[in-house]
N, C-alpha and C positions, 0 to 999 in steps of 0.2 A: 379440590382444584382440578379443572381439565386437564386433558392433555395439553390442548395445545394451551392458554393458558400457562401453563408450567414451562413450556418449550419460548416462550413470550416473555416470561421472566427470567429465564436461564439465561437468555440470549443477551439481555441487558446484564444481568450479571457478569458476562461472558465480556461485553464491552470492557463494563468498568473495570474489571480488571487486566484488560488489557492495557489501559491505560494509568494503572500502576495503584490502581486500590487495593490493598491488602484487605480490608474487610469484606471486600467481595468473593476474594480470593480465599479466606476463611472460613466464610459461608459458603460457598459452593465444597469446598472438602469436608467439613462437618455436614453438610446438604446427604450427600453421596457415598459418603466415610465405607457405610453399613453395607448400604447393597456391593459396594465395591470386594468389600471384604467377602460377603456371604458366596460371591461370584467367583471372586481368585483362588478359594478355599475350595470349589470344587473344582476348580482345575487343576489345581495343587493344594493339596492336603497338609501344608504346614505353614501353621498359622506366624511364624515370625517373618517366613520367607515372603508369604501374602502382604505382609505388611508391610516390609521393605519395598517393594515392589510397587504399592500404591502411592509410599512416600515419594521413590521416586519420581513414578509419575510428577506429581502435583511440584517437586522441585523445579522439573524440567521445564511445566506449564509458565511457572513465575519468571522462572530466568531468560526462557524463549519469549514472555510476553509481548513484547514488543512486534514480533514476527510473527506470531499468531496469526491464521486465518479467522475470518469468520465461520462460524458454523452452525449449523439451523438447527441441531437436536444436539444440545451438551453434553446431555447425558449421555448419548450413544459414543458420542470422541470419546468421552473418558473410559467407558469399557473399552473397545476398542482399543485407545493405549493401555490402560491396565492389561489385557489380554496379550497385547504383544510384547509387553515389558516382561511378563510371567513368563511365555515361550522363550524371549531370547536369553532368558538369566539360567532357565533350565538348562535349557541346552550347551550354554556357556560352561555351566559346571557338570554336566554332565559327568563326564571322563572325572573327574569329582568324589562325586558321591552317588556312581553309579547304582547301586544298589537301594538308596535312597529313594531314589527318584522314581526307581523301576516299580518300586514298590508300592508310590504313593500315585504313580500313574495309573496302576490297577483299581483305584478306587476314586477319579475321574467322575463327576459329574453323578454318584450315587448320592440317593436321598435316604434318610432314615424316617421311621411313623414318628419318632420322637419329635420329631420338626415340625410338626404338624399339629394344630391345637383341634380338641376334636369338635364335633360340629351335629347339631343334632338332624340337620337336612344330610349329611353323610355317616351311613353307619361304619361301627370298626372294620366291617367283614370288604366292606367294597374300599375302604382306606387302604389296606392290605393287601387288595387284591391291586389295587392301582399301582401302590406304589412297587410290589411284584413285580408288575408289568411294565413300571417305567425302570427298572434297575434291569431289567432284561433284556433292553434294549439297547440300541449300538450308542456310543457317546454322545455323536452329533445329535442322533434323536433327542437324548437328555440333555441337551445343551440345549436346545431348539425348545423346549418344554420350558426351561428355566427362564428364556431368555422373552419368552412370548409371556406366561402367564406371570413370572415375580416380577419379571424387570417391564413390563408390557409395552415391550418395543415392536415396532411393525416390521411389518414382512421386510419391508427397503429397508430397515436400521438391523436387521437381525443377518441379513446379508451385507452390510458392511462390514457388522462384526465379526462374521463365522468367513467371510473371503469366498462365498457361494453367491448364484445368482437366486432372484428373486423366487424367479419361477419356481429354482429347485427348493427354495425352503417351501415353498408355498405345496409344491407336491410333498415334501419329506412331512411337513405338517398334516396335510391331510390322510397320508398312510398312518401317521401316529397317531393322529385322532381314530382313527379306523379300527386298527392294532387294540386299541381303549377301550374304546364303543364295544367291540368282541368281544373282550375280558370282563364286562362286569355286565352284560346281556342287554337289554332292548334300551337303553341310555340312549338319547339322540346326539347329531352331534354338536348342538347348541346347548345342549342339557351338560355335554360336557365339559362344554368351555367356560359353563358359568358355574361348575364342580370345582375346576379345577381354580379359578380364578379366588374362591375361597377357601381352596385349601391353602391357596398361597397366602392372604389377606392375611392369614394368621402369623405369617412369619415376620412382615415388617413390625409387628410388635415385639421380636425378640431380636432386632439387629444387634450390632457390637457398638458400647461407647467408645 
């Protein structure tokens, strides 16, 4: 399925359940369930807290229905709320489970090779060395990485989400790719994008039921 395509039918989805179809409304959360989770999970590393968070979202979605805006990329609203639901719950209990939180912010938006199925167009040595290079990096870069090659949102949906403007992902992007290209030698930077784009391809096969 296209992008746009998918963004065509989300939107109708999107309708109908504003208009009080719960099957719509079923579908688009089992739709998104996975990427929602594999996303909040690295922004916070505890998977019941991730969960909560996504439920409530989608509680709030149904109950607000009525007052729903429309909106031209579904997908991108719902990280987005998910995203902000996670901030403001952290920070809520913060003073909390101070220690908790400190602890599980340090590992922020890290990837591990296990995540990754391997691929014989990519050897171990340059998997390694990639994903080296993306754990070394500052959050937002690995947020920016996630958000472009799993979730393959555009420059305009990735600056909705992260609260940057375009431009600036659009430069933080191409210093990352740069940053990349350096780290495993004469790789172009289209050669990387279609690297990267399958190392992710391998993970929507292992989302969460």
């Amino acid at each position: 399925m296209t992008q746009l395509s998918e963004h065509s039918d989300d939107r109708k989805i999107w309708r109908n359940l504003k208009a009080g179809d719960k099957h719509c409304f079923n579908q688009l959360f089992r739709k998104y369930y996975s990427e929602l989770y594999y996303y909040g999970i690295k922004i916070f590393p505890d998977p019941d807290f991730v969960k909560e968070c996504i439920q409530e979202v989608f509680i709030r979605i149904w109950e607000t229905r009525e007052s729903l805006a429309d909106v031209q990329n579904v997908k991108s609203y719902i990280i987005v709320s998910v995203r902000r639901m996670i901030l403001a719950r952290k920070q809520k209990n913060k003073h909390k489970q101070n220690i908790k939180i400190r602890q599980a912010e340090s590992y922020s938006f890290f990837f591990d090779v296990n995540e990754f199925e391997k691929h014989e167009e990519i050897s171990d040595e340059i998997r390694q060395v990639l994903l080296s290079v993306i754990n070394s990096m500052t959050k937002k870069q690995r947020e920016l990485i996630m958000l472009f090659f799993y979730h393959e949102l555009s420059y305009l949906e990735i600056a909705k989400v992260t609260g940057i403007s375009v431009q600036a992902v659009r430069n933080l992007m191409y210093r990352t790719l740069v940053h990349l290209r350096e780290a495993i030698g004469e790789k172009s930077l289209n050669s990387m994008r279609n690297m990267f784009f399958l190392l992710f391809s391998s993970v929507l096969v292992k989302k969460v039921d």
